[in-house]
N, C-alpha and C positions, 0 to 999 in steps of 0.2 A: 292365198294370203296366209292358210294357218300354219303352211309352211315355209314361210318366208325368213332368213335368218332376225330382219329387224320388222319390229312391229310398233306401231303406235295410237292412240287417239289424241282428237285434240279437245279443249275446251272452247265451248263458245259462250262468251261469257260479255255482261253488258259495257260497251265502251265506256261510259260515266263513272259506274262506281264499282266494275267488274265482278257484278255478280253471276251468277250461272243461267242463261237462259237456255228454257226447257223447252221442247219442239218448235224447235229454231228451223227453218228450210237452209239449206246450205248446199255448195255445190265445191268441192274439193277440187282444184286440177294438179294432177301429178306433172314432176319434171316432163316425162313424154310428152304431154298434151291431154291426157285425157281426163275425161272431166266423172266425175264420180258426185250424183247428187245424192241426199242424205236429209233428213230430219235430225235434230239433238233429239239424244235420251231422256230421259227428268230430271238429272243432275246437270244437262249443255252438254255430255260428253257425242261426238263425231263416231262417226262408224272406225274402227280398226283399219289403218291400212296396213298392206305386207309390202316391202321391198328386196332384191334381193340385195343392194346395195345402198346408201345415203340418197336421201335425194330431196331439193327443193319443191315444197309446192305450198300452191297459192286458194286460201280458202274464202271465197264471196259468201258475203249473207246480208240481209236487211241492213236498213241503215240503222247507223246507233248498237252495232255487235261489232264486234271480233275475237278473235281467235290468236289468243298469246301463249296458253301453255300445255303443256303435253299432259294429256290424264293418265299415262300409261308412259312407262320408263322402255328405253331402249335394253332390247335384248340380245345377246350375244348368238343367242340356236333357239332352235325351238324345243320344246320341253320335250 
């Protein structure tokens, strides 16, 4: 993933009044199928994924979370 052209995290942050929920259980699934589970950081942020092209996925967690914005900006190459 560190050399994945695009990279990102996501936020998980409270449905109600979208603040950042911190060691959140979460379970990421990639476009593929594959499912990638995870804890939030202290800020909500998601683990990093790498892609080597765009792709759709779908992130489950407790009720009353989701996951609307990217903590980390799309990148062109890796550094």
């Amino acid at each position: 993933a560190s050399f994945a052209p695009y990279r990102l995290a996501l936020s998980i942050v409270s449905s109600s009044d979208l603040t950042p929920k911190p060691l959140t259980t979460y379970v990421i699934v990639r476009g593929d199928g594959r499912q990638e589970p995870g804890v939030s950081d202290e800020h909500g942020h998601t683990h990093h994924l790498g892609a080597e092209d765009y792709e759709v996925v779908k992130v489950f967690a407790e009720e009353g979370v989701t996951s609307v914005d990217r903590s980390t900006k799309w990148i062109d190459a890796a550094p």
